[in-house]
N, C-alpha and C positions, 0 to 999 in steps of 0.2 A: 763374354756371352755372345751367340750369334743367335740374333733374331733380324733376320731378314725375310722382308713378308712381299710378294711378287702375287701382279694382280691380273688373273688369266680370266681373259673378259671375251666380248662380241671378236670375232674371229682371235687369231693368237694376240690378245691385247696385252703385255707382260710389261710389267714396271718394277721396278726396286722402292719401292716408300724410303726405304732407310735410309736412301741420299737423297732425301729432300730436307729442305730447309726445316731445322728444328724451333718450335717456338713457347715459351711459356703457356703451360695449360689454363692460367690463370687469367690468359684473354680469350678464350674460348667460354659460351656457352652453349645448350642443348645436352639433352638429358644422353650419359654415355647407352651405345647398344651393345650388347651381348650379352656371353655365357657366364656361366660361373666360372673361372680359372681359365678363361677362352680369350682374354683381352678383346676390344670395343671398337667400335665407329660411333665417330660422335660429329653428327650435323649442326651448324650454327644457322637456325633458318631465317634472323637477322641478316648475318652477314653474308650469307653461301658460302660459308667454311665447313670444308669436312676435313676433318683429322682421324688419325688411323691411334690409338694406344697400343706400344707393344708390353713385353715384360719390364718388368724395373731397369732403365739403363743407368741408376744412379740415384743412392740412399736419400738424397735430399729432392728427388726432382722425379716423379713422373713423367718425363719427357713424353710428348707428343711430336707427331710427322704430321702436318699439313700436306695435302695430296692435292692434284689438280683434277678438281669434280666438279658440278655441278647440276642441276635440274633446268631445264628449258621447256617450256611452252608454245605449242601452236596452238592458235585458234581460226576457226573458219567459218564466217555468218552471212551468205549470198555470197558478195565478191571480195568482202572485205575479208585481208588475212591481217592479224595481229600476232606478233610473238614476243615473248618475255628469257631472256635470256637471261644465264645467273637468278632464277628465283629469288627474290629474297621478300619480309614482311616483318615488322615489327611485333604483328600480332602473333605473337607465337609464346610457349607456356610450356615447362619441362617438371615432370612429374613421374619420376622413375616409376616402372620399367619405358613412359609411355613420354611421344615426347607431339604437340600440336602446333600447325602454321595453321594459319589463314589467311592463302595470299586476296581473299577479296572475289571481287568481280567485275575488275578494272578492263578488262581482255575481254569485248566483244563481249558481255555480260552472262561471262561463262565463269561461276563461281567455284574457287577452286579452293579446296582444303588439303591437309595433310596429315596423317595420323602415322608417326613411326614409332616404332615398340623394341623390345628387346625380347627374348625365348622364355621369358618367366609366368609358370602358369603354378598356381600353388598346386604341390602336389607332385609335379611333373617332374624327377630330376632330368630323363633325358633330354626335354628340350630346354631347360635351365644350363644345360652346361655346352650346349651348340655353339659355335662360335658365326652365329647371323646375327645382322641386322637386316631388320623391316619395313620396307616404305609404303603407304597405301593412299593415294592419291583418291579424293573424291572430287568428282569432276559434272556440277548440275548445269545444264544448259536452260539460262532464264529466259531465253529468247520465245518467241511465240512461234517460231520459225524451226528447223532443221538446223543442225550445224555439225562443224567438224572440231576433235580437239585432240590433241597429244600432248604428251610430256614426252622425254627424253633423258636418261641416265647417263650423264658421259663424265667416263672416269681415262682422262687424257686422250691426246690425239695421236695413238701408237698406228702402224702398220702391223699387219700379218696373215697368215694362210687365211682362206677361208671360212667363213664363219660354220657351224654345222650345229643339228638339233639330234640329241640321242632320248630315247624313251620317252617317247614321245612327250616330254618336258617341255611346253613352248618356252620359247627367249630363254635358253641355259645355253652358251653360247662358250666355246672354248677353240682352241688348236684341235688339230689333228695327231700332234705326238704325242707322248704317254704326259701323264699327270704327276707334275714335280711333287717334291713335299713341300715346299714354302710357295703357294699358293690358292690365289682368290677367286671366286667366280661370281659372277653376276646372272641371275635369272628375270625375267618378266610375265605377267599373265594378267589375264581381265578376270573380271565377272562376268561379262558380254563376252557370248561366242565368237562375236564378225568384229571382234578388235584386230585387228593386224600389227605384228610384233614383229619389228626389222630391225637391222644392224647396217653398221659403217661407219666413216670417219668422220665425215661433215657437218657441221650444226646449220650451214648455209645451207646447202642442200634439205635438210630438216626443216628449219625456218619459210621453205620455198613451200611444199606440202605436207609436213609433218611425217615423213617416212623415209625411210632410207634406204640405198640401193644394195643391201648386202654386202657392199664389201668391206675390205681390212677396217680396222679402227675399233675406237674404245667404246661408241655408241650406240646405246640401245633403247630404240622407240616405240610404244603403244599408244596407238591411234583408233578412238572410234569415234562412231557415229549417232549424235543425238539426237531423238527426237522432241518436239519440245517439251519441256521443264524433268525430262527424264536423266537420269543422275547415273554417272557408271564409276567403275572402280578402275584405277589402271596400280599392278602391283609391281612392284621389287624387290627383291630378295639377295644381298652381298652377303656371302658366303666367305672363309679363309680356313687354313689350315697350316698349322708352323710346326716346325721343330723345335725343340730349347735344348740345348745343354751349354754346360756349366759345371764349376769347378763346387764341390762342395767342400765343407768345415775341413777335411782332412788330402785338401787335394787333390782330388779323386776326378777326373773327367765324366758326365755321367749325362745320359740322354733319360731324361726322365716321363719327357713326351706329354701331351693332355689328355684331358678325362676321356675328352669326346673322342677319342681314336678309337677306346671302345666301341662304338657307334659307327663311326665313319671313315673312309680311307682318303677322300681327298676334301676338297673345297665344293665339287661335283656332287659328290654324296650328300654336302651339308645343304648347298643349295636345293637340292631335288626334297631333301628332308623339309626346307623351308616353305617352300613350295605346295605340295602336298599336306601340309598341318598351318596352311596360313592364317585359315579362316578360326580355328579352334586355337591359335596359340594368339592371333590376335584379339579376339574373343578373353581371355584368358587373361593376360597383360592388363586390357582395359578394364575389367570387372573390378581386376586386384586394384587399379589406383583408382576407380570411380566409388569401388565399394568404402575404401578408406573414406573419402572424399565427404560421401553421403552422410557421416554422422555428423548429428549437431553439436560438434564444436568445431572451436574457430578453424577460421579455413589458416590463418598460420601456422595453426599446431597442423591440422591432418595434412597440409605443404611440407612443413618439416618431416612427419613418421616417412612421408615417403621419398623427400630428396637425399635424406639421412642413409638411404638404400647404397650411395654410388660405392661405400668398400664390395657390391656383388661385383661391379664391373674390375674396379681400382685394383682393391686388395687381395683378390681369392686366388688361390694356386692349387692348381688340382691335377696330382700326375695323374697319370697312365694308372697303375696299379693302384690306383684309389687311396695315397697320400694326399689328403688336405690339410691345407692350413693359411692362416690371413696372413697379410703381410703388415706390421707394425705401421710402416707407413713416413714418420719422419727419421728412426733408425732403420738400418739396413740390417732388420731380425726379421723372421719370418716364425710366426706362431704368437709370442708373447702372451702367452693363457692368461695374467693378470688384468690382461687386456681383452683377451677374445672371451673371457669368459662371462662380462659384461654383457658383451655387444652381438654374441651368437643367437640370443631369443628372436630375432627376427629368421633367419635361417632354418633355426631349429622346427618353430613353428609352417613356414612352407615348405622348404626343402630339407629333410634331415636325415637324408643318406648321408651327405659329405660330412656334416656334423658328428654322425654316429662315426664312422672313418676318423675321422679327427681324433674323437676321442679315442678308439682302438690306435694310435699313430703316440698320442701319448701316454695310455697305458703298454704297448710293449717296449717304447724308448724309456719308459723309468728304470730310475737307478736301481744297481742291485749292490751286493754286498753290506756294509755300515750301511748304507743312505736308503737301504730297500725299503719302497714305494714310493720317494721322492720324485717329482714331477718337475720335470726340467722346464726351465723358463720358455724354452724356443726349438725349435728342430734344425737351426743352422748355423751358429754358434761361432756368430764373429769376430774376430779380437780387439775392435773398435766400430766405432759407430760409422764409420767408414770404409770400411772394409767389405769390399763389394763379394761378398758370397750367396748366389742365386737357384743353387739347389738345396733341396732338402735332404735332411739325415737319410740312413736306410732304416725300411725296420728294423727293431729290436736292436741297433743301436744305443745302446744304454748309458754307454760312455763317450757319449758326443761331447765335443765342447762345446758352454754355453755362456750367458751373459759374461759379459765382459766387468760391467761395473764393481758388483759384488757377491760373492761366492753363495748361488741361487739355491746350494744345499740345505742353507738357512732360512728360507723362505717357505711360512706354513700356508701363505693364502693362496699358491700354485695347488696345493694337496688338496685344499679346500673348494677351489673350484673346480678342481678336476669330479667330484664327488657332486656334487650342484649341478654342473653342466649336464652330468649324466641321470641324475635325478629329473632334468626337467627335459629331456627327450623321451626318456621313460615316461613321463607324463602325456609329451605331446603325441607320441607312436604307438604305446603301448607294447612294446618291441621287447618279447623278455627271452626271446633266443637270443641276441645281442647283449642286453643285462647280463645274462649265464655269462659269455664269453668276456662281460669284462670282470665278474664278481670278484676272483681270485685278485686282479689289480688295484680292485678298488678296497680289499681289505687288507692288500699292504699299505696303501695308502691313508687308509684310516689308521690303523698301531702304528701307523709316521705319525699321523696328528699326535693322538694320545702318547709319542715319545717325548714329542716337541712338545708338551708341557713340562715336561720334566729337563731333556737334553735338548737344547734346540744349538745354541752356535757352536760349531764342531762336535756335536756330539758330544757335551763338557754338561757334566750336572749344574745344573743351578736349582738352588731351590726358591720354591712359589713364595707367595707373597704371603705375609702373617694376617689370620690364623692359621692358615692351609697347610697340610700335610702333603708330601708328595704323593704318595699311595692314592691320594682322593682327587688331584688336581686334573683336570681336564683341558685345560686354557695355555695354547701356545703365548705366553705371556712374555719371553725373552726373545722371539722371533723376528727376523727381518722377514720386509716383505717389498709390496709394489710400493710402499711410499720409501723405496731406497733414496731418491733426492733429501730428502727433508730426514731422512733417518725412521726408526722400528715407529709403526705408529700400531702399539698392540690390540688396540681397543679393535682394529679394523682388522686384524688377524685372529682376536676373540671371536668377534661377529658370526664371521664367515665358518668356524670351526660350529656354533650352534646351531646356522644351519644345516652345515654338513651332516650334522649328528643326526637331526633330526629327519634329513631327507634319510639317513641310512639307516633308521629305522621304520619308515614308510617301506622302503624297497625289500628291507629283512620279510616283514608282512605278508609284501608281493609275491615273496615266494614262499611264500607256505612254512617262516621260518619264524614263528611265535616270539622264541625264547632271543633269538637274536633281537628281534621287535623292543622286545622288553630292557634289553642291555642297554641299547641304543638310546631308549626312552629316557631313562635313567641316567647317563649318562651328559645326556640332554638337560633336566632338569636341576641335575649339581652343577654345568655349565653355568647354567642360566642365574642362579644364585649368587656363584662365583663371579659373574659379568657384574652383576649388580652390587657385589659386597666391593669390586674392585675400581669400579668405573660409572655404572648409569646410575646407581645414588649420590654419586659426589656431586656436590653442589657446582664444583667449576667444570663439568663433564661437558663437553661437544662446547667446549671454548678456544681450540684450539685448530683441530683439522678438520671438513667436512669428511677424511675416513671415520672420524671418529663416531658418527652415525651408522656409518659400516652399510649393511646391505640387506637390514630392518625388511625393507623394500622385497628383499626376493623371497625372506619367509611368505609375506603376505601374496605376492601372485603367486606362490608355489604352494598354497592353499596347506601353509606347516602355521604352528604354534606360534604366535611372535616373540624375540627371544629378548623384551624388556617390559616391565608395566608398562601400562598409560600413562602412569604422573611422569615415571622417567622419560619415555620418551616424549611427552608436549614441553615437558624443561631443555632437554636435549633440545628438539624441535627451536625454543624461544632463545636461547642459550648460543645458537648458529646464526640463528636470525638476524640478530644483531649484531653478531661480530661479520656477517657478510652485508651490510650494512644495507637489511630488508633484501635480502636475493641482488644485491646489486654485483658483489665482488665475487665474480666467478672462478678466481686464481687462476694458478697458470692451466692448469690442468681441467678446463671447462666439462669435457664430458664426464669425469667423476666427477663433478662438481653438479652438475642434472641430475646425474643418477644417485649417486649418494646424500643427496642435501635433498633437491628439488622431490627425486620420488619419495624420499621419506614423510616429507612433507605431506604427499595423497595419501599415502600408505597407514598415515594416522588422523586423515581424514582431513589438513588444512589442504584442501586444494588449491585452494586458490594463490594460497603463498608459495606452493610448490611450481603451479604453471607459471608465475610471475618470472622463479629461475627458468622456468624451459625458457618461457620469451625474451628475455633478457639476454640469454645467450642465443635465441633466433635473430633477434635484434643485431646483437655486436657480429653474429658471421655471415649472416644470409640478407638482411634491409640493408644493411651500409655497405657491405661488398658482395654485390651478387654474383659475381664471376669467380670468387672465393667457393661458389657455392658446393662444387664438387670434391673441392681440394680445401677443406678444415684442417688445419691444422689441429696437433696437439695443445697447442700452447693457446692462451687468447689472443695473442695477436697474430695478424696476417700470415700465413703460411702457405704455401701449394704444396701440401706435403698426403694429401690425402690421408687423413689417418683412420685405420681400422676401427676405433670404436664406436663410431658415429652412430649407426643402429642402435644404441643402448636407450635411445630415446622411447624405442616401443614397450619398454618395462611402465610408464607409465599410462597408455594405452591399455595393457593388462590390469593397470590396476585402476582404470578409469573407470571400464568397462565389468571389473569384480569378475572375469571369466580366468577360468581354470578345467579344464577336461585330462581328467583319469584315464584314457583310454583303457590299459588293461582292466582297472577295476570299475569302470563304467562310474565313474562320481564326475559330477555337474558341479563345479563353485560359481553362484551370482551374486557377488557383494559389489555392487556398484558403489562408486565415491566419484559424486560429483561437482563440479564448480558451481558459483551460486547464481551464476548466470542462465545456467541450466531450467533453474527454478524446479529443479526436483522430478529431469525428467531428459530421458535418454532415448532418440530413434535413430533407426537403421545404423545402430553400433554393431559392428562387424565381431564376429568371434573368431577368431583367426587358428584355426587348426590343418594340418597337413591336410591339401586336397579336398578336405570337406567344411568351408566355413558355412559358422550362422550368421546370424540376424537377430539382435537384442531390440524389443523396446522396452522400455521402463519409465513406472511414473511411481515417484515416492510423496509422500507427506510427512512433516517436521522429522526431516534427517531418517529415514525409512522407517519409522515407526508402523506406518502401512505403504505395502508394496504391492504395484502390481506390472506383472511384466507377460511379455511375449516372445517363445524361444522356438528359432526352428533352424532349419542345418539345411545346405543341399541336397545331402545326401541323409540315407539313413543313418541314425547317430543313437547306439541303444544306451538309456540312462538307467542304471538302479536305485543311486542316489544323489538326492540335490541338495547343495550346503547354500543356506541364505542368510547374512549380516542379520543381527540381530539386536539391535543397539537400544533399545527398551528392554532387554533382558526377562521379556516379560513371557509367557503363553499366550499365542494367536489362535483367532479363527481362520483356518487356512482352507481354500479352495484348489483342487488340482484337477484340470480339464487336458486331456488331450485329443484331437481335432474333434470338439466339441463335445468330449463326452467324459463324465467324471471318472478318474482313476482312483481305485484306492491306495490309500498308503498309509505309513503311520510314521509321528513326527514325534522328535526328542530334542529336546534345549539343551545347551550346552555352552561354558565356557561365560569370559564375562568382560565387558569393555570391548574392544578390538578383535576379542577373539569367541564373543557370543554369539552364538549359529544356531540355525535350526537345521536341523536337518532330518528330509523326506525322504524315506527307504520305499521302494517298493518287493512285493512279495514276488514279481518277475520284471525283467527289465521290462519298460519302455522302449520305444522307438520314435524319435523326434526325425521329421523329414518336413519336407515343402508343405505336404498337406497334412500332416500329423503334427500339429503345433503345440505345445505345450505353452498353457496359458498358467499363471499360480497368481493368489491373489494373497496379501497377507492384511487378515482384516477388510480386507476389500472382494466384491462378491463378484465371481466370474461368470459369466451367462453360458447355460448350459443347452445345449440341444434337447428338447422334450421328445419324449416319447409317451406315445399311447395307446395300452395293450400292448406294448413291447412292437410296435411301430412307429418310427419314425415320423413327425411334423414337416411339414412344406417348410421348407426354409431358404434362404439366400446370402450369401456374404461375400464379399471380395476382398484381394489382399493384392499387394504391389511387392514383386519379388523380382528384382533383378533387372524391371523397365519391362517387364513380364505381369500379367493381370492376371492371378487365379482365384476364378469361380468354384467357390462352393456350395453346391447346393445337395436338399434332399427332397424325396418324395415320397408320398405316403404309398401311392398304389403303381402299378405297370403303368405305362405311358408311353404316347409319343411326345418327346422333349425337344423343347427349342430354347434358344436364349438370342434375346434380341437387345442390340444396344442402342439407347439413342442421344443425340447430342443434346445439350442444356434446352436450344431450342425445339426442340422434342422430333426432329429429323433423327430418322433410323440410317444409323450409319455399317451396320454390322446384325446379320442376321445367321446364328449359324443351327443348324440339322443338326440335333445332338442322335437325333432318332429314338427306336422302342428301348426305354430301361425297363428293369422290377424296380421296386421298392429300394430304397435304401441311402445313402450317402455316396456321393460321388464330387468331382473335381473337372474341370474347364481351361486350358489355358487362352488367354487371348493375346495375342503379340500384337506390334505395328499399329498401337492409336495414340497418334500424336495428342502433345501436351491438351488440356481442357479439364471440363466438369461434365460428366457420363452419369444415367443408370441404366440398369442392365434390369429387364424380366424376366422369368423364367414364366414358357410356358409351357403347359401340361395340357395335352390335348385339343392345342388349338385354345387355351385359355390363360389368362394371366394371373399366378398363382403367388406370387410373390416378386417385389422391386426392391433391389438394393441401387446405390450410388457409389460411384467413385471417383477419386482426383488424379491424374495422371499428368506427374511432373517428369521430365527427364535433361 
């Protein structure tokens, strides 16, 4: 492979990284930066280490290049100059996409912070797959005085032509000759107009006033001017752009190129990209891990859903022509569906273009002839675990070679998640031009299941188990699968076939296909029989392998049928329990061992024994070896192997949080299951949907018996129907308000144990947004906005959205409107001119008031007509 990355910086600043010293990634931390299939920079603001990640130079080892960089500090207060060379701080905290220093306020008592990010914005794939990182210096002068202060970027001490500015781009600094393909660029800029952004060789020079003379060299400086306790922004933006090629599965030389070349033609493009969308991508970044951050559980867990992120940087491979797929990670395979099809729910839900790709990559590569719809393990099909093959198949490819171990034709839980995975994008996009496009693969792929109950190795009859008839049997019951180490573990190739059923009779529905609906259903439910006459009523059932629990778990966030009782699965549940001696033995295999044991465990409502396994394996990879953190291995012990299915931890977030959205068919699932620490009550639980997330809170009493919550989205989110746990089985009084005013609808019980819901149809969708909230109380009584003579009451309320304060208020008659805030001590801190309304219900935002206790008046012609309060943490 050639991956040679050259860094064209402040005048021709050009370096080779790949002859720098090579070092274990495993003494590196700080949170990796970049793209999706873009490869990273990754800061250690500890040590002032930055490392460059390229593609896989080697199955066991994510090889990292240590580069010779740094950050540097001037400071200036009267006569006294201070400067800090190699930044470095212990205070500092990595929480994918976003990574925090704080070097202090040691330097002339100029406090300096640091926020660097990666291009991930939910939603966004072009700037998800940019190959930048971000650096944003906040720089507050505590002095009572004026001062002066810089940072400085220098990425080695080269020579070369003149430095120069094109488009009017300040600090994007390159040569004068044309623009290689394997190269970097560095950009700078303020928030302050009267920053001054130089370039040149010298840190001495630098260190003398903070600026530098233009000429050759690798550094580049932004210097302003403070007054006092006033705060400025000084930015950076490292930009790159590579070539790859590489030999694929059949020897084939092949330049397969990155995603982002759609987008952009040099490192010049990417920076100017960076640059231009700083403020909104860093905006974006911080929300996605502060918003995690904000719900009330422990801060270990919402640490893990997001350091669990690093396969975006590590593992994603994204050509040119829109082939995706993950890289396994401690084998030299790239895809491994048995694998990715765990650990994709994070993806799927913000970024699911590449997903959706993915999936179209392995329905045209499925086998044909005997084996048609058979879903190949991987796209690069190496003849050992060492065998260094670094491209992907081509399209429709069918007859790639693939896993090496054992003959993957025999494997029905690749079919099965092929069919899963595309069920739950379908859910999270609502994308059913892309459904069409794969239906035909995905119903060869289903009469592959329903063969593989009957023929599964080599295509050899066997017949089912007694009493079963083959004609009736449904259940790849002779199949190998992912647990090829340990040999066929069926119960977990069972599992996975009930839900497939089951999602593919939801999607039959989808399209307008009844009769297919009903096949499926059907099919589904002599499964589910068969599961239980074969495996989940046997007394020694889930005493063996945590598959044997199977994936319980994804019927329940994928808001399907669950495909066991209750008595089976809390025996299964008790049955594990102790043979993993209380969540203690995580086997080799820890991330199916979270997701298949631990989620099961929520999923049937013992929460708390299920987070015990998350923690317990937080504990063994991330408290005892934190520099492991990025690089988990497969196995439980230590590894830098980075492996792909790390992410699989956010299945239990889905099903923490009981969130599930239909997009096509507009259905809401809220079945919260929570820890008992909770005490019966969930805030600023994030709903995590493409580009548009909500905002859950929720308060229950004795296990939801009565519920009462509050749901809103960014963006408009139109609902028809909401589906609510129901675990008294009983009929409620239900209350349903949206931004304050009753909606009707009408509700129907259904279903019993695990799988009893209510659910609220309406006669036209809804629309849930920032100020259209949708409040529902079950048994519990929602307060609604009066009206009198079909007029509106004076009213007041505030809400906390985002570190954003929205007022809502109403008014009976025309007015001129004011709203006045003042602080606890009753000083008016905020006074704003709403000016002349009508009548009616209206909305206020208030930004920028630091932490405290507020209330806010509304007044109506110069009178005060109504006082709410609010608390303002951030």
């Amino acid at each position: 492979m050639r991956s040679v990355l050259k860094l064209l910086l402040a005048a021709i600043t050009v370096i080779n990284l790949a002859a720098q010293d090579l070092f274990a990634a495993a003494q590196t931390t700080g949170t990796p930066l970049g793209g999706l299939g873009a490869s990273y920079i990754l800061y250690n603001g500890a040590k002032s280490i930055f490392v460059k990640g390229y593609r896989l130079t080697r199955q066991h080892w994510y090889q990292e290049a240590k580069f010779d960089a740094s950050f540097n500090l001037y400071t200036k207060v009267g006569s006294t100059v201070k400067t800090f060379s190699g930044m470095r701080s212990d205070d500092e905290d990595a929480l994918i996409p976003i990574y925090r220093v704080n070097y202090g306020k040691i330097y002339n008592n100029i406090d300096v912070k640091l926020l660097a990010f990666g291009p991930y914005v939910s939603g966004d794939e072009k700037s998800s797959v940019m190959p930048l990182a971000f650096f944003e210096f906040s720089l507050e002068n505590k002095n009572s005085v004026s001062a002066e202060a810089a940072i400085a970027f220098q990425i080695s001490d080269l020579a070369g032509t003149n430095p120069q500015r094109r488009d009017s781009i300040s600090g994007v600094y390159w040569s004068g000759t044309s623009i290689n393909a394997d190269n970097s660029a560095l950009g700078a800029a303020s928030d302050m107009s009267s920053a001054k952004i130089t370039t040149g060789s010298s840190l001495t020079e630098f260190n003398a006033s903070g600026t530098l003379s233009n000429k050759n060299g690798g550094v580049v400086a932004v210097k302003l001017n403070l007054k006092p306790s006033q705060t400025g922004k000084i930015r950076f933006v490292l930009g790159w752009y590579q070539t790859f090629t590489d030999r694929n599965w059949d020897g084939k030389l092949v330049d397969e190129g990155f995603y982002y070349m759609n987008y952009i033609k040099s490192s010049i493009d990417a920076v100017k990209y960076g640059l231009s969308e700083f403020v909104r991508i860093r905006d974006g970044a911080s929300g996605f891990a502060n918003r995690i951050r904000a719900v009330n559980l422990p801060d270990w867990y919402t640490d893990r859903l997001l350091n669990n992120l690093y396969p975006l940087t590590h593992n994603s491979q994204y050509a040119k022509d829109g082939r995706f797929a993950w890289r396994e990670g401690k084998y030299f395979i790239i895809g491994t569906i048995d694998q990715q099809g765990h650990s994709q729910i994070a993806s799927s839900y913000n970024w699911p273009e590449g997903q959706w790709r993915q999936m179209l990559f392995w329905a045209r590569t499925q086998r044909r002839g005997d084996f048609l719809g058979q879903i190949h393990h991987d796209f690069n099909g190496p003849k050992s675990g060492s065998e260094k093959i670094n491209a992907l198949c081509d399209w429709d490819d069918h007859d790639h070679r693939d896993y090496w171990w054992s003959k993957t034709t025999n494997w029905s839980d690749l079919n099965s998640l092929f069919i899963i995975n595309i069920y739950e994008l379908f859910l999270a996009t609502g994308n059913m031009d892309t459904l069409n496009t794969l239906w035909p693969y995905m119903m060869n792929t289903a009469e592959r299941i329903l063969f593989q109950a009957k023929r599964c190795i080599d295509n050899q009859y066997m017949a089912p188990p007694s009493p079963f008839d083959s004609t009736e049997f449904v259940l790849p019951y002779q199949c190998l699968g992912s647990y090829d180490r340990e040999g066929a573990t069926n119960e977990y190739n069972g599992s996975l076939a009930l839900v497939a059923y089951s999602a593919l009779a939801e999607m039959c529905r989808a399209r307008g296909d009844e009769e297919g609906g009903e096949k499926w259903d059907e099919i589904f439910e002599r499964g589910k029989k068969q599961f239980s006459a074969i495996y989940s009523s046997k007394p020694h059932y889930a005493t063996n392998s945590e598959g044997e629990l199977g994936v319980y778990n994804f019927s329940r966030h994928l808001g399907l049928p669950v495909i066991m009782s209750d008595e089976e699965a809390n025996r299964a549940f008790d049955n594990y329990w102790d043979k993993s001696v209380g969540g203690r033995d995580l086997l080799p295999w820890h991330f199916y061992t979270i997701n298949h044991f631990g989620d099961f465990g929520i999923a049937i409502g013992k929460v708390d024994e299920g987070l015990a396994v998350h923690y317990n394996d937080y504990e063994q990879h991330c408290v005892k070896r934190p520099n492991y953190y990025f690089w988990q291995d497969l196995d439980a012990s230590p590894g830098m192997h980075t492996y792909m299915t790390a992410p699989v931890v956010w299945h239990s977030l889905m099903l923490i949080t009981g969130f599930c959205m239909d997009k096509f068919n507009q259905r809401l699932w809220i079945r919260p299951l929570l820890p008992s620490q909770n005490n019966g009550r969930l805030t600023n639980a994030p709903l995590v949907s493409p580009g548009n997330w909500g905002t859950l809170d929720y308060l229950e009493t004795e296990n939801g018996k009565t519920q009462e919550m509050s749901i809103q989205f960014d963006n408009t989110m139109p609902v028809k129907e909401i589906i609510l746990k129901n675990p008294s089985e009983k009929k409620h009084g239900l209350d349903v308000v949206l931004g304050g005013r009753s909606v009707p609808y009408k509700a129907t019980y259904l279903g019993k144990g695990l799988d009893a819901v209510i659910k609220i149809k309406f006669d036209d969708p809804i629309e849930i947004d920032p100020v259209n909230v949708l409040q529902i109380g079950v048994d519990r009584e929602i307060a609604v906005r009066r009206f009198t003579n079909g007029r509106t009451v004076n009213s007041l309320s505030v809400r906390n959205i985002d570190k954003k304060q929205i007022v809502e208020y109403s008014i009976q008659k025309r007015g001129k409107v004011d709203l006045a805030v003042y602080s606890a001590n009753g000083v008016q801190v905020r006074k704003i001119n709403v000016g002349i309304k009508t009548a009616g219900n209206f909305s206020q935002t208030i930004n920028n008031l630091s932490n405290g206790f507020y209330y806010i008046q509304l007044i109506h012609d110069g009178k005060c007509i109504s006082t709410a309060s609010m608390v303002i943490t951030k």
